[in-house]
CHARMM-style PDB file with segment names, atoms N, HN, CA, C and O in Angstrom:
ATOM      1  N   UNK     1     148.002   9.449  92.211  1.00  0.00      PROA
ATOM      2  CA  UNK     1     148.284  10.864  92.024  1.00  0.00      PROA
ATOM      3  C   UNK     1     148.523  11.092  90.534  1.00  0.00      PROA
ATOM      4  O   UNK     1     149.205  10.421  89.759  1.00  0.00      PROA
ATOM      5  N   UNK     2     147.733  12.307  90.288  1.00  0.00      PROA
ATOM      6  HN  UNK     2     147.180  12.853  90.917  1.00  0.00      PROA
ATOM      7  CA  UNK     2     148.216  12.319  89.072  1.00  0.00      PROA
ATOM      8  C   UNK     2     149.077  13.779  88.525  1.00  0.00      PROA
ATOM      9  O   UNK     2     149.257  14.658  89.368  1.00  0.00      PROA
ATOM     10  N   UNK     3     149.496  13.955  87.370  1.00  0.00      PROA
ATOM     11  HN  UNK     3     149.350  13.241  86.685  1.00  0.00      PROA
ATOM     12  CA  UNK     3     150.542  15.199  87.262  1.00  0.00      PROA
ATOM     13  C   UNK     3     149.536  16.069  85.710  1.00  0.00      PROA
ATOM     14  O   UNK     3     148.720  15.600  84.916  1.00  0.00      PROA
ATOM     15  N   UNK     4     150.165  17.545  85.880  1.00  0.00      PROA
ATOM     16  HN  UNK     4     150.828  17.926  86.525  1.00  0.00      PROA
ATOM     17  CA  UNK     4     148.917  18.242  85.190  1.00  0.00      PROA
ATOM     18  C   UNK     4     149.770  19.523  84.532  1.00  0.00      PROA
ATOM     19  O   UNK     4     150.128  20.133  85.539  1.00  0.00      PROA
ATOM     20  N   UNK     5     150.109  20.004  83.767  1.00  0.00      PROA
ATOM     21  HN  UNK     5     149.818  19.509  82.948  1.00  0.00      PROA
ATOM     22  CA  UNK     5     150.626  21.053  82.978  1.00  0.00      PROA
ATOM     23  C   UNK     5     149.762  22.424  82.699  1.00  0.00      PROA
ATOM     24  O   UNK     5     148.847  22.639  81.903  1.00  0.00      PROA
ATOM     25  N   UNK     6     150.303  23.126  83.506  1.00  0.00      PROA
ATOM     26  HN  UNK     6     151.045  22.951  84.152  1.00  0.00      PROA
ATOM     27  CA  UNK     6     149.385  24.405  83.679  1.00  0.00      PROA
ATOM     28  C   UNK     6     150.397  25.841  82.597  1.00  0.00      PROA
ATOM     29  O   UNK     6     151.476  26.429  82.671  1.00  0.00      PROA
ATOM     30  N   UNK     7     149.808  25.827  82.156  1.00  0.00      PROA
ATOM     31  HN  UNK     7     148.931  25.349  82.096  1.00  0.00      PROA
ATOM     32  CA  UNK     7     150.604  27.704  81.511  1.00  0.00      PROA
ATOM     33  C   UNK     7     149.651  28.582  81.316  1.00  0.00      PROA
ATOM     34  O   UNK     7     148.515  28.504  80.847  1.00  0.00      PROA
ATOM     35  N   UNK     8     150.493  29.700  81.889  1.00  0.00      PROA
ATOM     36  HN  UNK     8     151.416  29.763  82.270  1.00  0.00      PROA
ATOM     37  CA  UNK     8     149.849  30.944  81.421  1.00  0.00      PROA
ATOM     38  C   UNK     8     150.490  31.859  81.410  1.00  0.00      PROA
ATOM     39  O   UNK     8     151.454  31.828  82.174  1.00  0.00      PROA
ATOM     40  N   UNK     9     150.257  33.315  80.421  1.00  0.00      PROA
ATOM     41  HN  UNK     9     149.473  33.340  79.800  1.00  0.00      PROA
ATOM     42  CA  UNK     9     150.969  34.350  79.771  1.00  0.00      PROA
ATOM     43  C   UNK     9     150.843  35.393  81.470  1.00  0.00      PROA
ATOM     44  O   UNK     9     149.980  35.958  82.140  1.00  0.00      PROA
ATOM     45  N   UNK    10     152.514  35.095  81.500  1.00  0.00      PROA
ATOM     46  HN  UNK    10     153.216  34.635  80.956  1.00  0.00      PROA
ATOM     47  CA  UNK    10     153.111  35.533  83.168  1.00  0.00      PROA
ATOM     48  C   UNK    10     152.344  37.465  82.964  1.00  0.00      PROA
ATOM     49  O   UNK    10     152.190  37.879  84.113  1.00  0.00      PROA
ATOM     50  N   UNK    11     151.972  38.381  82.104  1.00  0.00      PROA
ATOM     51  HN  UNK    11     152.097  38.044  81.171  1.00  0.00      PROA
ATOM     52  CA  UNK    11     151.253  39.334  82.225  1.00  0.00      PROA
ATOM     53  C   UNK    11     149.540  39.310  82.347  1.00  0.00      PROA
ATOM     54  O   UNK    11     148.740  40.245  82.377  1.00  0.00      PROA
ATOM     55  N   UNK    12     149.365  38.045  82.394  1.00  0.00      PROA
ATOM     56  HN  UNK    12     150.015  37.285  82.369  1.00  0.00      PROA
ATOM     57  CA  UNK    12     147.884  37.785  82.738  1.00  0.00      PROA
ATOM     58  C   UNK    12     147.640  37.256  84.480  1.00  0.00      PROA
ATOM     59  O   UNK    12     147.019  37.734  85.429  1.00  0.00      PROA
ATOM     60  N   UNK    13     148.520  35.990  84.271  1.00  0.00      PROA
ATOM     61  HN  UNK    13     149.025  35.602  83.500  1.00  0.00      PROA
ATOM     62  CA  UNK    13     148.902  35.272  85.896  1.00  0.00      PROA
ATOM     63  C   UNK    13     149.723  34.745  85.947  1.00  0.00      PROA
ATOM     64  O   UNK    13     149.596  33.600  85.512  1.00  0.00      PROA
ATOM     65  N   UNK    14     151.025  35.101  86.443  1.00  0.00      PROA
ATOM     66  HN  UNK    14     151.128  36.031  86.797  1.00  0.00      PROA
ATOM     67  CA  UNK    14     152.333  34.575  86.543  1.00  0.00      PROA
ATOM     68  C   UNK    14     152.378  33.311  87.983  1.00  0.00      PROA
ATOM     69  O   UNK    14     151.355  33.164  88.652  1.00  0.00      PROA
ATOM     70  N   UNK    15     153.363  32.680  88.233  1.00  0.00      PROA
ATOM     71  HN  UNK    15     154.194  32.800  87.690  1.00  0.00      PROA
ATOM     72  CA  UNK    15     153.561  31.923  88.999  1.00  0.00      PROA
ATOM     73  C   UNK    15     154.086  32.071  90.108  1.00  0.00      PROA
ATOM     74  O   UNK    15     154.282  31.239  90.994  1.00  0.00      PROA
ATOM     75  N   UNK    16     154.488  33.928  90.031  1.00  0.00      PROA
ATOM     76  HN  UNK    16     154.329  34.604  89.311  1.00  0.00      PROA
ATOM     77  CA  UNK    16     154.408  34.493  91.266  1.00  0.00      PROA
ATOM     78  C   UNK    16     152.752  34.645  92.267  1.00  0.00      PROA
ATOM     79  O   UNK    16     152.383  34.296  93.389  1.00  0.00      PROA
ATOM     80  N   UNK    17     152.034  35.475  90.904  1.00  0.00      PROA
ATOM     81  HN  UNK    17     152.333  35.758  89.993  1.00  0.00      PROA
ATOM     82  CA  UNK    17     150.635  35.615  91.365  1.00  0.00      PROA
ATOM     83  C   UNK    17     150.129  34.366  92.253  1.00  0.00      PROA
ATOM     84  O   UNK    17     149.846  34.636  93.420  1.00  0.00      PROA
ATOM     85  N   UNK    18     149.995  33.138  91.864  1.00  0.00      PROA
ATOM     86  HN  UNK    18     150.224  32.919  90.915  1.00  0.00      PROA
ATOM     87  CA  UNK    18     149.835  32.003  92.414  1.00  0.00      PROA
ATOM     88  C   UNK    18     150.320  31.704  93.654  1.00  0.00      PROA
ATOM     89  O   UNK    18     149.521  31.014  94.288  1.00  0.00      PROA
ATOM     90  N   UNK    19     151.560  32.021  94.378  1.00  0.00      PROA
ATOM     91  HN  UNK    19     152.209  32.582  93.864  1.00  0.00      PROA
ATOM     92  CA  UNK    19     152.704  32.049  95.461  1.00  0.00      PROA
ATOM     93  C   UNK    19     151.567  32.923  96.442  1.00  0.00      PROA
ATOM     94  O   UNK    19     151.068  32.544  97.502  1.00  0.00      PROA
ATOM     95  N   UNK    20     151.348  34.178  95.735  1.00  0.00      PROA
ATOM     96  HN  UNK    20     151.753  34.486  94.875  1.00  0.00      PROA
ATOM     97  CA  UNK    20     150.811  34.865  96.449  1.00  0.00      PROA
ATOM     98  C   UNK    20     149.157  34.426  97.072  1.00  0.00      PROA
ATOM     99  O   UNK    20     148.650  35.001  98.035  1.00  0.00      PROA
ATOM    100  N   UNK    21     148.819  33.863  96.684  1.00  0.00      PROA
ATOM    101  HN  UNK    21     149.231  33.395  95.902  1.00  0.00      PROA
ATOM    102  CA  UNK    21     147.910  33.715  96.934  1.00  0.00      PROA
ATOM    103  C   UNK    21     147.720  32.600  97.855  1.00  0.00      PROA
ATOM    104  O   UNK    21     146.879  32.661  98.751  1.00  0.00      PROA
ATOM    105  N   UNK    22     148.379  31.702  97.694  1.00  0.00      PROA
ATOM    106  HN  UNK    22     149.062  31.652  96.965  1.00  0.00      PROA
ATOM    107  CA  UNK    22     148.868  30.609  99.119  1.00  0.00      PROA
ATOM    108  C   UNK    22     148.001  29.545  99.083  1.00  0.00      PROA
ATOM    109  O   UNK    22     147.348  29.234  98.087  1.00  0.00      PROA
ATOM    110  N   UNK    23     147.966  28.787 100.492  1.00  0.00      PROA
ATOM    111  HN  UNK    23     148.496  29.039 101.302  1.00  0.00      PROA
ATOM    112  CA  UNK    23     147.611  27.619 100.647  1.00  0.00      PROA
ATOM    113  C   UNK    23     145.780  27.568  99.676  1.00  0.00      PROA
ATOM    114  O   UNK    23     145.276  26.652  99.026  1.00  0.00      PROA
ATOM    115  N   UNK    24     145.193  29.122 100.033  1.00  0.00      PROA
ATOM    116  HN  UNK    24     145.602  29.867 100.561  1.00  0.00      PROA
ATOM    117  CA  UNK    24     143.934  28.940  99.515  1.00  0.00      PROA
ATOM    118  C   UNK    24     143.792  29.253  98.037  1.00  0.00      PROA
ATOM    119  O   UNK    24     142.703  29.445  97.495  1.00  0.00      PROA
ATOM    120  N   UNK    25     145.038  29.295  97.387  1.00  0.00      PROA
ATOM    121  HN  UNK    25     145.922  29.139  97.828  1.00  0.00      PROA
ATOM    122  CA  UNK    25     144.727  29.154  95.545  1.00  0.00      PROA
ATOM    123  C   UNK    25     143.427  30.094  95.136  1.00  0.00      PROA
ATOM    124  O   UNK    25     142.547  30.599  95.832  1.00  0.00      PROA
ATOM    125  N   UNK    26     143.568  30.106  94.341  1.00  0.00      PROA
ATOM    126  HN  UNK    26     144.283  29.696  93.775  1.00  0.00      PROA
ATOM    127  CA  UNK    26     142.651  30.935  93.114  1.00  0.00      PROA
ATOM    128  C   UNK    26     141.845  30.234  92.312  1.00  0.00      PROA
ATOM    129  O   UNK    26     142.376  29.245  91.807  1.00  0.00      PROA
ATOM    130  N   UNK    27     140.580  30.463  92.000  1.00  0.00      PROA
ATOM    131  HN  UNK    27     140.148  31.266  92.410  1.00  0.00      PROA
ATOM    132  CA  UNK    27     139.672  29.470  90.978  1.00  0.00      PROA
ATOM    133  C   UNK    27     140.551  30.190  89.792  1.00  0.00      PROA
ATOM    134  O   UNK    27     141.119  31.282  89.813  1.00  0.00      PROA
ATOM    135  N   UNK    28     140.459  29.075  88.613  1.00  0.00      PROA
ATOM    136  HN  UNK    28     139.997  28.188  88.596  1.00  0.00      PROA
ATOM    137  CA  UNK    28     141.286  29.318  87.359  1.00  0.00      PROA
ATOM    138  C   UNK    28     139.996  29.306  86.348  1.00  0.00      PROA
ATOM    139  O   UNK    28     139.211  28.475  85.891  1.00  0.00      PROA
ATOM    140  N   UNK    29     140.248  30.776  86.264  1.00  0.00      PROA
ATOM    141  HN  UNK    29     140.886  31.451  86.635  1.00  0.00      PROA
ATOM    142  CA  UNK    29     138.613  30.838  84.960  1.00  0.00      PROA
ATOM    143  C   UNK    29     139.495  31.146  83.680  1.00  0.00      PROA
ATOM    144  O   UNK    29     140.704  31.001  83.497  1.00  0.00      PROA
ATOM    145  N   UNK    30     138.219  31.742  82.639  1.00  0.00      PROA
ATOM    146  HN  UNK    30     137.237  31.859  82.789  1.00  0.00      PROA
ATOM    147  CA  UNK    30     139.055  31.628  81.070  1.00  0.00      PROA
ATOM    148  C   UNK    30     139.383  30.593  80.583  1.00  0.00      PROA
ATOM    149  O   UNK    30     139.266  30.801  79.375  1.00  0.00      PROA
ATOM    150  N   UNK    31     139.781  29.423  80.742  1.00  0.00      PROA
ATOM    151  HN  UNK    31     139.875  29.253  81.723  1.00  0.00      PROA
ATOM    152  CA  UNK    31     139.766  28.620  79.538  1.00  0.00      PROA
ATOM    153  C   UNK    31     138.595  28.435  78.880  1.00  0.00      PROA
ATOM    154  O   UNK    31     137.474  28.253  79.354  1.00  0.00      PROA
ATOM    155  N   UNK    32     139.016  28.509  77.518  1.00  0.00      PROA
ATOM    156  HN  UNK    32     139.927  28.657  77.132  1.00  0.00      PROA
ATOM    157  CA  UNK    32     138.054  28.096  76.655  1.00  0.00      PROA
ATOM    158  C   UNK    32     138.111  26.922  76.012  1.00  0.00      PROA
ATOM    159  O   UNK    32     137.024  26.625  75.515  1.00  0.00      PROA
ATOM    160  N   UNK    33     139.303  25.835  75.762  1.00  0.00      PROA
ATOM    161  HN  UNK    33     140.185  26.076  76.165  1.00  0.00      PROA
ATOM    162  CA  UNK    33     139.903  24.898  75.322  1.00  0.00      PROA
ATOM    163  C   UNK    33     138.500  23.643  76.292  1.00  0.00      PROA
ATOM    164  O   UNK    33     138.331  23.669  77.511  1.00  0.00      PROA
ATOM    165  N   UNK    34     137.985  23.020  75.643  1.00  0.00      PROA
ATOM    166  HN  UNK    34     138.123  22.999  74.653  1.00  0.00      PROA
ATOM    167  CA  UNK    34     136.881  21.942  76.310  1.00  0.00      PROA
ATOM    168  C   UNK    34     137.779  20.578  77.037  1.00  0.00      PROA
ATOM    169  O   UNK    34     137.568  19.993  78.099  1.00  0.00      PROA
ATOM    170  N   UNK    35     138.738  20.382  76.095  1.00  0.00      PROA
ATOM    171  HN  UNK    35     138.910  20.858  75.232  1.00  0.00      PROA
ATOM    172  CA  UNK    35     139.706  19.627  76.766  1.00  0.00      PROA
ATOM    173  C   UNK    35     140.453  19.584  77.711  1.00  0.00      PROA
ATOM    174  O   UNK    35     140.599  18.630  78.474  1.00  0.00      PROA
ATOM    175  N   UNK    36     141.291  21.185  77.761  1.00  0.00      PROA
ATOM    176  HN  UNK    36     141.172  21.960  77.141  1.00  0.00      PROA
ATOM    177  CA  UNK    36     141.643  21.426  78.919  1.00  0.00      PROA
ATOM    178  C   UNK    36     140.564  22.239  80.528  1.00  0.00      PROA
ATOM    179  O   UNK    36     140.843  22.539  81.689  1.00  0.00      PROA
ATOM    180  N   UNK    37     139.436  22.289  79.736  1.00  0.00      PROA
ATOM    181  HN  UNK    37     139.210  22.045  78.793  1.00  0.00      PROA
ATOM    182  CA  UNK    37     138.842  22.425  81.040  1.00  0.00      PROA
ATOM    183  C   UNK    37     137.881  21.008  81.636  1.00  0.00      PROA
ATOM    184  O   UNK    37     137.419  20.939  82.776  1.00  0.00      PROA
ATOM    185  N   UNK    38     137.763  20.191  80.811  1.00  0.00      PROA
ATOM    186  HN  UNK    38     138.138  20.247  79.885  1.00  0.00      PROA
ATOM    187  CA  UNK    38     137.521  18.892  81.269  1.00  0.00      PROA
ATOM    188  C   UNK    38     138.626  18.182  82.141  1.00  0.00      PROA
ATOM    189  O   UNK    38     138.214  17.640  83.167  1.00  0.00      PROA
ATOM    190  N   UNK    39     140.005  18.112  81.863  1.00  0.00      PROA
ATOM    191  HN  UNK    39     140.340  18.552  81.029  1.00  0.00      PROA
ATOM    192  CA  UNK    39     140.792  17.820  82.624  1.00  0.00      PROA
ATOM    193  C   UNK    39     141.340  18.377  83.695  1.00  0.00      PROA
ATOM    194  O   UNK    39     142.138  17.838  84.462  1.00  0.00      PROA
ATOM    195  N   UNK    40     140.710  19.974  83.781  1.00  0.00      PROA
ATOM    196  HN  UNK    40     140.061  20.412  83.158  1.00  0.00      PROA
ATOM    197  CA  UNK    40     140.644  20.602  85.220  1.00  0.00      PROA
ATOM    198  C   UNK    40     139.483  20.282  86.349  1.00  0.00      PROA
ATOM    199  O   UNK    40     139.453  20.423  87.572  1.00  0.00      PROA
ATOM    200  N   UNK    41     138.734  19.886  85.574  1.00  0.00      PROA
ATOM    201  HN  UNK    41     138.758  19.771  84.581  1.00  0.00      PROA
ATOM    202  CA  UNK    41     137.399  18.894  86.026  1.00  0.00      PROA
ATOM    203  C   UNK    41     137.818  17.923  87.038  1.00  0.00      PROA
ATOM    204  O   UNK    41     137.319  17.824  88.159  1.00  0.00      PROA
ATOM    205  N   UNK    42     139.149  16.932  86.371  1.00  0.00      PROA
ATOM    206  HN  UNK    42     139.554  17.013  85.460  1.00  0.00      PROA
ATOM    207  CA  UNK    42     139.025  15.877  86.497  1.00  0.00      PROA
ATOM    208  C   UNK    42     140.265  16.039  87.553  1.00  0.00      PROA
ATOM    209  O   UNK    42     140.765  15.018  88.027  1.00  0.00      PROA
ATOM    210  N   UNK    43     140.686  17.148  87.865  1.00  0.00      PROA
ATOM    211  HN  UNK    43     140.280  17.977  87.480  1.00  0.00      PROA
ATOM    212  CA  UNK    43     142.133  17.202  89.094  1.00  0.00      PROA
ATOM    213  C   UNK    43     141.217  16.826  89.981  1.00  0.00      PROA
ATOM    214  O   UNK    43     139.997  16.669  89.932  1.00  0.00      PROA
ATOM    215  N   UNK    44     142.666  16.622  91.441  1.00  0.00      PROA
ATOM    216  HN  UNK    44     143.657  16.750  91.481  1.00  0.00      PROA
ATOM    217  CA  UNK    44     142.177  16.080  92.568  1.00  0.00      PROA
ATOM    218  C   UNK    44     143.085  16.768  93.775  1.00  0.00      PROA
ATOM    219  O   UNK    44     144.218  17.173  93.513  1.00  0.00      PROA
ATOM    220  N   UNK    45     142.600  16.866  94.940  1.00  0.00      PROA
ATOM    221  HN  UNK    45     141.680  16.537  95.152  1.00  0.00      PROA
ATOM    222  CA  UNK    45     143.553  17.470  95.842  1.00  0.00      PROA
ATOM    223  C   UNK    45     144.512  16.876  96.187  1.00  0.00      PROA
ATOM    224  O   UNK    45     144.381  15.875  96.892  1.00  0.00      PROA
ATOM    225  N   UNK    46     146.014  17.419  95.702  1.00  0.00      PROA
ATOM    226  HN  UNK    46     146.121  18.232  95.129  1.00  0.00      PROA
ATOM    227  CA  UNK    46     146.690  16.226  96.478  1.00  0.00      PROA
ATOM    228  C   UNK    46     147.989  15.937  94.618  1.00  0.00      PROA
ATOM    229  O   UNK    46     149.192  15.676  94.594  1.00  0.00      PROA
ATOM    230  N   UNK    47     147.170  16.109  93.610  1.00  0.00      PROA
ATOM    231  HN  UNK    47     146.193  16.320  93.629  1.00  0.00      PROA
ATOM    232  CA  UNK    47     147.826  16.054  92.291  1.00  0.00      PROA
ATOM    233  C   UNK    47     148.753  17.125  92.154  1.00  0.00      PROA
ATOM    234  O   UNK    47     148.718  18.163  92.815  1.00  0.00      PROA
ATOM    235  N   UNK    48     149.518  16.862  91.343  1.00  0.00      PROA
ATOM    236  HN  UNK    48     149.546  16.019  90.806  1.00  0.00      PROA
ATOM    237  CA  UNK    48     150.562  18.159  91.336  1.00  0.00      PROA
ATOM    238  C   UNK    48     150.206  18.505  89.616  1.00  0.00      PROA
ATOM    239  O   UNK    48     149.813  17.802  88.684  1.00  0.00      PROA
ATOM    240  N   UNK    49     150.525  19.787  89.741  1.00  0.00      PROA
ATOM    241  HN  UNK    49     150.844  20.358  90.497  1.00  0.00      PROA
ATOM    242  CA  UNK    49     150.925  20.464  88.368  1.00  0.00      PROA
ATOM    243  C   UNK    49     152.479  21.035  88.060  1.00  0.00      PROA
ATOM    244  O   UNK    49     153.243  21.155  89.018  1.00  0.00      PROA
ATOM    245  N   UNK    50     152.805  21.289  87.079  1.00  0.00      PROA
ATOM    246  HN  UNK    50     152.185  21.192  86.301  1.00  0.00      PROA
ATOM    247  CA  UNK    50     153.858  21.929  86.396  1.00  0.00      PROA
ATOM    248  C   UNK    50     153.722  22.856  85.803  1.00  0.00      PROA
ATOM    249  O   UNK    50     153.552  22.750  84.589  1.00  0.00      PROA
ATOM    250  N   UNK    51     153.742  24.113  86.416  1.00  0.00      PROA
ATOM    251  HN  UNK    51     153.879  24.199  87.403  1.00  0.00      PROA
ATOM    252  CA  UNK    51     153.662  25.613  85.972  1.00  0.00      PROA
ATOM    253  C   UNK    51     154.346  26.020  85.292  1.00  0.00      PROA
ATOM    254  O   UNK    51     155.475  25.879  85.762  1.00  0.00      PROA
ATOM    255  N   UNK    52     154.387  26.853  83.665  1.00  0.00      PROA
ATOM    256  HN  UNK    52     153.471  26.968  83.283  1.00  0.00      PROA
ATOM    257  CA  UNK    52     154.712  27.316  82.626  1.00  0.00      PROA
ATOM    258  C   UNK    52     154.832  28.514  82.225  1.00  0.00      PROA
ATOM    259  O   UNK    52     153.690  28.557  81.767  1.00  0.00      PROA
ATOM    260  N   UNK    53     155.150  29.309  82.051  1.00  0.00      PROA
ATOM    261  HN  UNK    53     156.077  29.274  82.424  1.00  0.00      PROA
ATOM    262  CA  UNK    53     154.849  30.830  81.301  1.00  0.00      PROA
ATOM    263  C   UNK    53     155.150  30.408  79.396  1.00  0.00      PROA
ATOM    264  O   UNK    53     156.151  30.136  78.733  1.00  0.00      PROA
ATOM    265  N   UNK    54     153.750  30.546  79.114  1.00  0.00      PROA
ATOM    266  HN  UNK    54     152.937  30.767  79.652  1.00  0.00      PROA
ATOM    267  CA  UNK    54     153.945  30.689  77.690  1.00  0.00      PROA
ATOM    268  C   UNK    54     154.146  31.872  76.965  1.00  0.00      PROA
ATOM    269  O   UNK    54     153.550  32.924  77.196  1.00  0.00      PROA
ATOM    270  N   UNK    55     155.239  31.650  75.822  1.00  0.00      PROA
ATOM    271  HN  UNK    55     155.722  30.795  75.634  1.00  0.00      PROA
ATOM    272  CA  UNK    55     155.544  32.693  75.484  1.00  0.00      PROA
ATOM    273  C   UNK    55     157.211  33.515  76.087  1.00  0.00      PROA
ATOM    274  O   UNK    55     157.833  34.537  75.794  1.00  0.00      PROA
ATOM    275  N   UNK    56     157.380  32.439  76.988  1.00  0.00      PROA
ATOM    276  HN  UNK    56     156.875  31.609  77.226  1.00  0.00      PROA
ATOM    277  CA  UNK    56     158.518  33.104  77.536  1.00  0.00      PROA
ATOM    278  C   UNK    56     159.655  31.821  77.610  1.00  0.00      PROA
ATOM    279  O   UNK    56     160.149  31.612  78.718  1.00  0.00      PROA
ATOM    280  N   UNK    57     159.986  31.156  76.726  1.00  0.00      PROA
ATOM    281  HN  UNK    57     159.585  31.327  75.826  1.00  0.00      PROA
ATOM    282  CA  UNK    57     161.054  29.909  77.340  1.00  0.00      PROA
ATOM    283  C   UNK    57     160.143  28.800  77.400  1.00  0.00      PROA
ATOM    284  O   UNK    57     158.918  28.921  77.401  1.00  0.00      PROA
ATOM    285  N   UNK    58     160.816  27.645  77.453  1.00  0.00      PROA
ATOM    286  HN  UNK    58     161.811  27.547  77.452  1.00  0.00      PROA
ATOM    287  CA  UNK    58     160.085  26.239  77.644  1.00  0.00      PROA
ATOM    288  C   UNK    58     160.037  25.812  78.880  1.00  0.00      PROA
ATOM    289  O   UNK    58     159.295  24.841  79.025  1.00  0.00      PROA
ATOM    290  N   UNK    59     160.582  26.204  79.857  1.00  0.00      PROA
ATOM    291  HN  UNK    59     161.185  26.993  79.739  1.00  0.00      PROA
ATOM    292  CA  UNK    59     161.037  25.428  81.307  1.00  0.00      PROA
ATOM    293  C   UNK    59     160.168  25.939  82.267  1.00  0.00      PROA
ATOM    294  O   UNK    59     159.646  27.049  82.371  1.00  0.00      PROA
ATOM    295  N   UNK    60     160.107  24.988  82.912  1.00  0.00      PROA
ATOM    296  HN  UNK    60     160.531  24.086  82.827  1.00  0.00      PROA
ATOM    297  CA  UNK    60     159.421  24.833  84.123  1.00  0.00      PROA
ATOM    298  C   UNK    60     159.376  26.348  84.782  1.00  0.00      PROA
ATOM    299  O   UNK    60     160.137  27.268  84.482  1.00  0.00      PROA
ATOM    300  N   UNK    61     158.357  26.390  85.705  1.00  0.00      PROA
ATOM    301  HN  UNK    61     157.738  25.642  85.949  1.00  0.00      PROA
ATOM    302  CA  UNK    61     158.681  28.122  86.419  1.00  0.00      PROA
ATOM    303  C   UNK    61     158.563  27.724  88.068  1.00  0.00      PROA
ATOM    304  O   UNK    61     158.939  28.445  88.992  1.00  0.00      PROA
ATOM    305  N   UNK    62     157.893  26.280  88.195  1.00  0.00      PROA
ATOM    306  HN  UNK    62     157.588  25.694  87.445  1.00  0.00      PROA
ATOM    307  CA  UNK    62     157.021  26.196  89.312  1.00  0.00      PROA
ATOM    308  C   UNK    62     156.201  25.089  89.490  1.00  0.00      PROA
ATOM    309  O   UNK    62     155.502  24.671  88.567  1.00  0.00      PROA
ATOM    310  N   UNK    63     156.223  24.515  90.717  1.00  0.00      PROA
ATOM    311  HN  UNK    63     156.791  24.854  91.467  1.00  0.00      PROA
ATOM    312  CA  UNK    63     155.459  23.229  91.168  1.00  0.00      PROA
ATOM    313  C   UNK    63     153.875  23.338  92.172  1.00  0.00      PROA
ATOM    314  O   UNK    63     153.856  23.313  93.403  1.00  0.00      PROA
ATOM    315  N   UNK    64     152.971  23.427  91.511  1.00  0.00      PROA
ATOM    316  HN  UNK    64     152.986  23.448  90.512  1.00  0.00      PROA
ATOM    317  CA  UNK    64     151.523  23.588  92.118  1.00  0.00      PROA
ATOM    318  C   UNK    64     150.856  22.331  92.371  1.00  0.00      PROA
ATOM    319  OT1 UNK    64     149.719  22.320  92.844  1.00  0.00      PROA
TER     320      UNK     64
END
């Protein structure tokens, strides 16, 4: 298993938005970063992430 650091600006998609959307998740478009969309490539079902709001505090918001 592996672990994965997700952020995003909570007025674009907060970590509520995500809640809401439930067991069937949301495709995550917009990155432009090659790195970080290679390593979204490379998730697996079953990996966890650590949800962020950038721009707002350093701490955790949420476990995906």
């Amino acid at each position: 298993m592996n672990y994965w650091l997700f952020k995003s600006e909570p007025f674009k998609f907060s970590f509520d938005d995500l809640k809401k959307k439930g067991k069937a998740g949301t495709q995550w478009d917009g990155v432009r970063n090659y790195a970080a969309r290679n390593n979204m490539r490379a998730m697996k079902v079953g990996d966890l992430g650590f949800f962020y709001h950038s721009n707002e505090g350093l701490n955790i918001v949420g476990i995906a």
